[in-house]
C-alpha atoms as an extended CHARMM CRD file, in Angstrom:
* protein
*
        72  EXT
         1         1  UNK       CA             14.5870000000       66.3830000000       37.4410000000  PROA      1               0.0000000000
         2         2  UNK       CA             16.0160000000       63.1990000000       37.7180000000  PROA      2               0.0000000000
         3         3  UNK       CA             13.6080000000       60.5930000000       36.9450000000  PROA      3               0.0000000000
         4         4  UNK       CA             13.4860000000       56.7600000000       35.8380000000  PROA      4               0.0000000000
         5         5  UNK       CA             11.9640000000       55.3930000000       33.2750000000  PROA      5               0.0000000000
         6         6  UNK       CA             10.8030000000       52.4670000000       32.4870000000  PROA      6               0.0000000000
         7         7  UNK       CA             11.1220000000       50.4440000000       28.7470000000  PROA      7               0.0000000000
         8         8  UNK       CA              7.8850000000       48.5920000000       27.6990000000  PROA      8               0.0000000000
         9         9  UNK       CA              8.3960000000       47.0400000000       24.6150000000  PROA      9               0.0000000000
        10        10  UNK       CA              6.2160000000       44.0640000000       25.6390000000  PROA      10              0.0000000000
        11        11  UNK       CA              3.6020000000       46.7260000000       26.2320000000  PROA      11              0.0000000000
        12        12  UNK       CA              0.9940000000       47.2350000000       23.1180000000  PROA      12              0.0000000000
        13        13  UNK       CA             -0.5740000000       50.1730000000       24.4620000000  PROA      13              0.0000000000
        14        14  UNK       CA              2.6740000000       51.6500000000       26.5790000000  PROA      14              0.0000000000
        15        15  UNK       CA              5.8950000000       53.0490000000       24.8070000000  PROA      15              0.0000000000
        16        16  UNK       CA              7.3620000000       53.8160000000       28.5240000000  PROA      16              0.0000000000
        17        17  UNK       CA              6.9640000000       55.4390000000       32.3620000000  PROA      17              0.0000000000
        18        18  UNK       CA              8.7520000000       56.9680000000       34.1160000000  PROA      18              0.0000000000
        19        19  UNK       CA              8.7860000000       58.4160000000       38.0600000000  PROA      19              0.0000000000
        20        20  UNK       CA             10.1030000000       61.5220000000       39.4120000000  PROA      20              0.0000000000
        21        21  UNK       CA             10.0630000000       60.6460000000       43.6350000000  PROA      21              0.0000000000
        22        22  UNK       CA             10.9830000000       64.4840000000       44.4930000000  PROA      22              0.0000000000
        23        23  UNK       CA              7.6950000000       65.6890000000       42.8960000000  PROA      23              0.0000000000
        24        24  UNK       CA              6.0780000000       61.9380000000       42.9140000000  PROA      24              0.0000000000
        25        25  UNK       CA              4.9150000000       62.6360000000       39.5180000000  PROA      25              0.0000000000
        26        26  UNK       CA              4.7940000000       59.7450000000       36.9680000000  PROA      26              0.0000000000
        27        27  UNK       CA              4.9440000000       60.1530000000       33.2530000000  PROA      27              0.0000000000
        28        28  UNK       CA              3.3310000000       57.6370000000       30.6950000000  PROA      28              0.0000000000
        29        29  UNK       CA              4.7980000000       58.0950000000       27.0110000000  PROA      29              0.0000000000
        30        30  UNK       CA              1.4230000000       55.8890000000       24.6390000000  PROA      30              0.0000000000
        31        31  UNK       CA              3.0490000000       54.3410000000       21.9150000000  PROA      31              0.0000000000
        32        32  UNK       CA              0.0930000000       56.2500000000       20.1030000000  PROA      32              0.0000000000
        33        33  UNK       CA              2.3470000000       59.5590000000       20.6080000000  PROA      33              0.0000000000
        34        34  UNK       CA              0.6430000000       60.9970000000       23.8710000000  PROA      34              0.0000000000
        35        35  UNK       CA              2.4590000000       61.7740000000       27.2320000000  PROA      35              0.0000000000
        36        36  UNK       CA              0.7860000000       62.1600000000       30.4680000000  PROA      36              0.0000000000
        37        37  UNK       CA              1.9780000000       63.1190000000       33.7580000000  PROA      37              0.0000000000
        38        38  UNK       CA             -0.2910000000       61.6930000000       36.7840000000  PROA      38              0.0000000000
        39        39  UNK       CA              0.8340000000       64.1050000000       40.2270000000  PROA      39              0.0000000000
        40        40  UNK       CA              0.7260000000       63.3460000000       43.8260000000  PROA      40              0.0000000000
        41        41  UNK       CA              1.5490000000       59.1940000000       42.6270000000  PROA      41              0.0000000000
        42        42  UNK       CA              3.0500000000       57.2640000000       45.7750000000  PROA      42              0.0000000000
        43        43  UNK       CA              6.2890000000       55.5060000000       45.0950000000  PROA      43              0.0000000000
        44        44  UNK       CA              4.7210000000       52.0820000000       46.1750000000  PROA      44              0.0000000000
        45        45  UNK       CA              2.5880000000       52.6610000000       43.1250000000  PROA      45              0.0000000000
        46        46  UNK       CA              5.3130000000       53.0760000000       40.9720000000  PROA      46              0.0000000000
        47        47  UNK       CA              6.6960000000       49.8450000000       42.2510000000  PROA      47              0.0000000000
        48        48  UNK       CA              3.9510000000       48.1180000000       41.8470000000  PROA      48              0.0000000000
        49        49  UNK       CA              3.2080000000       48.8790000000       38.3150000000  PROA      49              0.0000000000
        50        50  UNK       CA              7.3870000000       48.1670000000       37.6120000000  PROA      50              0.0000000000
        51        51  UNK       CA              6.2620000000       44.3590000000       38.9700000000  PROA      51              0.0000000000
        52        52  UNK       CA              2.8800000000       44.1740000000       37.2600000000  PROA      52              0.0000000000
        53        53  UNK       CA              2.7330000000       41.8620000000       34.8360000000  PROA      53              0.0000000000
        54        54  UNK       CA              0.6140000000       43.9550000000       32.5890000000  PROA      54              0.0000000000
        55        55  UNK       CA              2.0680000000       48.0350000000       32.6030000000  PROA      55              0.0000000000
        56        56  UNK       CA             -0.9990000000       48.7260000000       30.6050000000  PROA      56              0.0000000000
        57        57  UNK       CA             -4.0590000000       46.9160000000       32.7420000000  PROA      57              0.0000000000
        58        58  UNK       CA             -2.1920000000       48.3360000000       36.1720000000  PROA      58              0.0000000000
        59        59  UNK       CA             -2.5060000000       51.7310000000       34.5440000000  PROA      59              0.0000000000
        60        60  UNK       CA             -6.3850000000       51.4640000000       33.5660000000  PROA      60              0.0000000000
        61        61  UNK       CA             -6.9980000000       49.9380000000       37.4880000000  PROA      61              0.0000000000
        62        62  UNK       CA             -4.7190000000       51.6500000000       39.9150000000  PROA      62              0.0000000000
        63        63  UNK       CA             -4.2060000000       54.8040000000       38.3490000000  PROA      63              0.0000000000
        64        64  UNK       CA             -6.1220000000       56.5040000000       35.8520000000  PROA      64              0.0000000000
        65        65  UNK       CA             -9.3370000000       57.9010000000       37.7170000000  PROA      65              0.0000000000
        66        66  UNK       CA             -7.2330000000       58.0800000000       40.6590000000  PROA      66              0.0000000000
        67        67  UNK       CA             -4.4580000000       60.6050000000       40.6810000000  PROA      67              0.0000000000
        68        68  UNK       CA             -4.6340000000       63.9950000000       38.8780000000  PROA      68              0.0000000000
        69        69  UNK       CA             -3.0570000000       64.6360000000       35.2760000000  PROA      69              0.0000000000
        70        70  UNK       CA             -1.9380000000       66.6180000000       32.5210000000  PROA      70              0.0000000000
        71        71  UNK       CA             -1.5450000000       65.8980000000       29.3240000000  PROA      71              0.0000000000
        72        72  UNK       CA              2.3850000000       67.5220000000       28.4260000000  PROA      72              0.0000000000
């Protein structure tokens, strides 16, 4: 699994994400310690939170509540 990830250290709330395209999975690593993969995420989306300019808010709007996830 090759995926990219993503630095936030501007982020409070967000250590880093990252995106997998071949399974369009995207992994959240909470600077409180927690990791959470949300499945079946677009690529657009993953783009679009790259050029939010809040990682955290775009999370809370576009994604949680939306796509499926796991906590790993």
């Amino acid at each position: 699994m090759t995926m990219e990830w993503i630095e936030t250290p501007e982020s409070s709330n967000l250590e880093r994400f990252g995106y997998e395209a071949s399974t369009m999975s995207l992994r959240v690593e909470f600077k409180s310690g927690g990791t959470y993969d949300y499945y079946d995420v677009p690529e657009q989306v993953f783009e679009n939170m790259k050029a939010a300019p809040s990682k955290g808010s775009f999370l809370a709007q576009h994604i949680k509540g939306v796509y499926r996830y796991a906590r790993i």
